[in-house]
Residue frames as qw, qx, qy, qz and C-alpha x, y, z in Angstrom:
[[0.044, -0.730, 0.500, -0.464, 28.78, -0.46, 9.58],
 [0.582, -0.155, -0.773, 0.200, 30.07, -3.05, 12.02],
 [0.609, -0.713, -0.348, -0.024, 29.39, -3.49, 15.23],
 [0.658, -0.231, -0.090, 0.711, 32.71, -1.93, 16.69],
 [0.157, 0.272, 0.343, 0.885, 32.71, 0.75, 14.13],
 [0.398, -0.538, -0.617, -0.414, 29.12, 1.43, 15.56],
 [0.714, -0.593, -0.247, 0.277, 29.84, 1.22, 19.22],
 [0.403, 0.053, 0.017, 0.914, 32.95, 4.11, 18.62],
 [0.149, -0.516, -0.399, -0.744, 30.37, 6.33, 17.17],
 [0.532, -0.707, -0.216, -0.412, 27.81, 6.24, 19.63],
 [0.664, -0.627, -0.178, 0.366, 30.39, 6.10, 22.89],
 [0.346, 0.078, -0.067, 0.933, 31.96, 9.11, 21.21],
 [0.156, -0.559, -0.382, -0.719, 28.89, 10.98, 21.49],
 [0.717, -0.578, -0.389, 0.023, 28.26, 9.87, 25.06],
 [0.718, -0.282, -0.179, 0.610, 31.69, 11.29, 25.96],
 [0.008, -0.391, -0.131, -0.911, 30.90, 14.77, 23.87],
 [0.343, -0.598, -0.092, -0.719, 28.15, 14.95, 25.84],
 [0.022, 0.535, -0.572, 0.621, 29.29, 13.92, 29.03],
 [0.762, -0.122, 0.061, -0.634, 26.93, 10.41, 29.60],
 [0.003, 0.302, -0.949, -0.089, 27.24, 7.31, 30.42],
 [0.635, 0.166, -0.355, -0.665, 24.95, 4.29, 29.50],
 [0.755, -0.174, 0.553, -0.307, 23.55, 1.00, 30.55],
 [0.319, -0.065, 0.900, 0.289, 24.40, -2.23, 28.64],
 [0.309, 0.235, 0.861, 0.329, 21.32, -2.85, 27.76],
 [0.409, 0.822, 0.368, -0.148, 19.69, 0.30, 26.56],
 [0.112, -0.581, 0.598, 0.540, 23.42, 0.75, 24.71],
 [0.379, 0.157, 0.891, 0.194, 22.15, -2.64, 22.97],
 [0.375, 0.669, 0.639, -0.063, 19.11, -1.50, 21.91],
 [0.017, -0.790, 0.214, 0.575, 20.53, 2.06, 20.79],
 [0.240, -0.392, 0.788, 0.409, 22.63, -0.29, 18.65],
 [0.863, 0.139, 0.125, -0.469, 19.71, -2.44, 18.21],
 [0.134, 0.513, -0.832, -0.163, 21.65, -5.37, 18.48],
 [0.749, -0.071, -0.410, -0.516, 20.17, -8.32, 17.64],
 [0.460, -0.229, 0.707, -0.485, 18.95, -10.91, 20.96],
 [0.730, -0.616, 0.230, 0.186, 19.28, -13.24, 22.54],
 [0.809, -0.118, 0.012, 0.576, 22.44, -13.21, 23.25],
 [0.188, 0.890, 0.122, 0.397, 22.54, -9.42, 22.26],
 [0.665, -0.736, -0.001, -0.128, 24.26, -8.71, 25.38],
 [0.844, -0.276, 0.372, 0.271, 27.09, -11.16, 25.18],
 [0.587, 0.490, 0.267, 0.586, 28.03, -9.81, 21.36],
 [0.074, 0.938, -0.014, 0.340, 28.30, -5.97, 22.80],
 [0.652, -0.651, 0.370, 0.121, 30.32, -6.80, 25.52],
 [0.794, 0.005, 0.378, 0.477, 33.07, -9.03, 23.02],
 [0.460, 0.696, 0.135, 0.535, 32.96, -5.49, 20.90],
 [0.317, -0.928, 0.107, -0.163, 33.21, -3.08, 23.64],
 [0.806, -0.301, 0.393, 0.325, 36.65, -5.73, 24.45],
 [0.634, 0.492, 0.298, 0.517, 37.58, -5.21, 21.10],
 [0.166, 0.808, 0.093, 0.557, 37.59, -1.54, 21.41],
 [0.629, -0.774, 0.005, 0.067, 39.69, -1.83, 24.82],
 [0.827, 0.003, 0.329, 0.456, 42.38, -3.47, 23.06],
 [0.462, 0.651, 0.279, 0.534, 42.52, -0.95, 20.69],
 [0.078, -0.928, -0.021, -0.364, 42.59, 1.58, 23.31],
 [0.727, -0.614, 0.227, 0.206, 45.03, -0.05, 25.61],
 [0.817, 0.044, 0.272, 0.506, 47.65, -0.25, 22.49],
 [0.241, 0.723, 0.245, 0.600, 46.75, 3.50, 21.67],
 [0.321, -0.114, -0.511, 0.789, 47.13, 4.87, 25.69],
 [0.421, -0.275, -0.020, -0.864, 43.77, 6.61, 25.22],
 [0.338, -0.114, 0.677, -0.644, 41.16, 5.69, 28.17],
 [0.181, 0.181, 0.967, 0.016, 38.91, 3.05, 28.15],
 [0.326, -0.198, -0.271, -0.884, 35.58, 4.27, 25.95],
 [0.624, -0.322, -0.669, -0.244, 34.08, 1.06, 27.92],
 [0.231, -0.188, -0.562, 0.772, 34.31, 2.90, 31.07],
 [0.241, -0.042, 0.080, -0.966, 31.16, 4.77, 29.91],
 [0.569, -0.199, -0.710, -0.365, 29.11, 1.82, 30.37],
 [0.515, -0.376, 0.466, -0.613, 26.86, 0.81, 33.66],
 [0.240, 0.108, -0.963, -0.063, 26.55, -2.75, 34.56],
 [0.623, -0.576, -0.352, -0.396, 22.80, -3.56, 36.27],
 [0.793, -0.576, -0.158, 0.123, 22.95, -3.36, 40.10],
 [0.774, 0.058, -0.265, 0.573, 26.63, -2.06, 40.14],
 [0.355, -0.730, -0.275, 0.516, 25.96, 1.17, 41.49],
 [0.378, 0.887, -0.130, -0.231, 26.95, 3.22, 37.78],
 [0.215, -0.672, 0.668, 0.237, 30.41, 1.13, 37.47],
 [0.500, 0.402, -0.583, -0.499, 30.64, -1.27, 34.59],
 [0.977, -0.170, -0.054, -0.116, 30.25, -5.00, 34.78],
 [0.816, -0.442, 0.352, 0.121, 32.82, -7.31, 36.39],
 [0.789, 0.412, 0.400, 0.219, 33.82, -7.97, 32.86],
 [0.278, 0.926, 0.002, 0.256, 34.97, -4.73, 32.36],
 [0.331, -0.874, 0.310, -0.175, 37.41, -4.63, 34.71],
 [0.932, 0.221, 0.275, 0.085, 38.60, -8.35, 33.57],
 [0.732, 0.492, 0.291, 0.369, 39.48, -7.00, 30.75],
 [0.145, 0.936, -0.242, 0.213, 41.34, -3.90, 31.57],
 [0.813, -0.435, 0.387, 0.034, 43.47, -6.66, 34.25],
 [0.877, 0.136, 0.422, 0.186, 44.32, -8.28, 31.27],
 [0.372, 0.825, 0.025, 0.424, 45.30, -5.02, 28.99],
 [0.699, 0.036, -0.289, 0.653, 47.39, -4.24, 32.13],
 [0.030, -0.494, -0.046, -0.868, 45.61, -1.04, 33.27],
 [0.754, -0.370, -0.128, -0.527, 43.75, -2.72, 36.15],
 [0.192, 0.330, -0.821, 0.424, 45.25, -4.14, 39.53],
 [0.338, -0.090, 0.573, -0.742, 42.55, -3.84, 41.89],
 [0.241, 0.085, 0.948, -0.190, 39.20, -5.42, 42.99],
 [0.130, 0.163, 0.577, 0.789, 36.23, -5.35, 41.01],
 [0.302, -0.824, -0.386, -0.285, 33.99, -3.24, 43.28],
 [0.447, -0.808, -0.107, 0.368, 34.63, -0.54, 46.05],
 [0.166, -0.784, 0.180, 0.570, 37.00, 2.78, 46.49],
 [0.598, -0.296, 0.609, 0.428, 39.41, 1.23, 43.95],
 [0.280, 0.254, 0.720, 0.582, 37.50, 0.47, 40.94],
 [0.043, 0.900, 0.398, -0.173, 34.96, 3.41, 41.65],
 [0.195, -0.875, -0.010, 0.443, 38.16, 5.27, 41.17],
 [0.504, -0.048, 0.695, 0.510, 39.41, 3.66, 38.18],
 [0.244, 0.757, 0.605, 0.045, 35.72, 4.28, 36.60],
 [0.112, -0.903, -0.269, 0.316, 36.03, 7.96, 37.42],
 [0.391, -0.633, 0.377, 0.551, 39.49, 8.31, 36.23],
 [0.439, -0.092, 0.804, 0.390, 38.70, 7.13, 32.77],
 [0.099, 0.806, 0.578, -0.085, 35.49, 8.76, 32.53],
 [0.010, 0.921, -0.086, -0.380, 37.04, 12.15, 33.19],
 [0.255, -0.262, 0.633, 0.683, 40.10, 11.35, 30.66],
 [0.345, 0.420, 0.765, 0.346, 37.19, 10.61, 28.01],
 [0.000, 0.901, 0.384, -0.204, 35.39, 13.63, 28.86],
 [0.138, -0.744, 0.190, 0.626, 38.26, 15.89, 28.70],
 [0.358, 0.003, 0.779, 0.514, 39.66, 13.85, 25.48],
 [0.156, 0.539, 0.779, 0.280, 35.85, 14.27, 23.63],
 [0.068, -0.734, -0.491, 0.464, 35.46, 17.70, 24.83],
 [0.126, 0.652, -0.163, -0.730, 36.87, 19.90, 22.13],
 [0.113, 0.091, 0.919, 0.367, 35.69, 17.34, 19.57],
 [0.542, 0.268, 0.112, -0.788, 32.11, 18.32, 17.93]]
């Protein structure tokens, strides 16, 4: 299974069950291979924005935490939703706390009648 194909899976399950998940104990879940482990989930988790920004379903990489960010994804994350066109604002405070939240709950609802 690729790595994408991998990373669906397990951030649908997170969204059935209503969780969200640090980078790096998503890596290891994944058990992606390091160094650089880090840098190669992030370029999939992108991959699988794209895919959701061209489908209008919510960002599955909104169920990630970023270290220190207070539960809201890395900088990176928000980058990349800028670029996909879903994303105006800055990439901390009210704004992107409420971006986070808003995507979260679309995933939740979206994954909820899904077993």
């Amino acid at each position: 299974m690729t790595l994408p194909a991998a990373l669906a899976a397990e951030l649908a399950g997170l969204a059935r069950r209503r969780e969200t998940i640090s980078y790096g104990a998503l890596a290891r879940r994944l058990a992606v291979p390091g160094p650089g482990s880090i840098h190669r989930l992030t370029g999939a988790l992108e991959v699988l924005m794209a895919e959701d920004a061209a489908t209008g379903h919510p960002f599955r990489a909104a169920l990630c935490e970023g270290k220190l960010r207070g539960g809201l994804p890395a900088p990176g994350f928000f980058e990349a939703a800028r670029r996909l066109g879903r994303f105006s604002g800055p990439l901390d405070g009210p704004q992107a706390e409420a971006f986070v939240a808003d995507e979260r709950g679309a995933l939740f609802a979206r994954y909820s009648d899904q077993t």
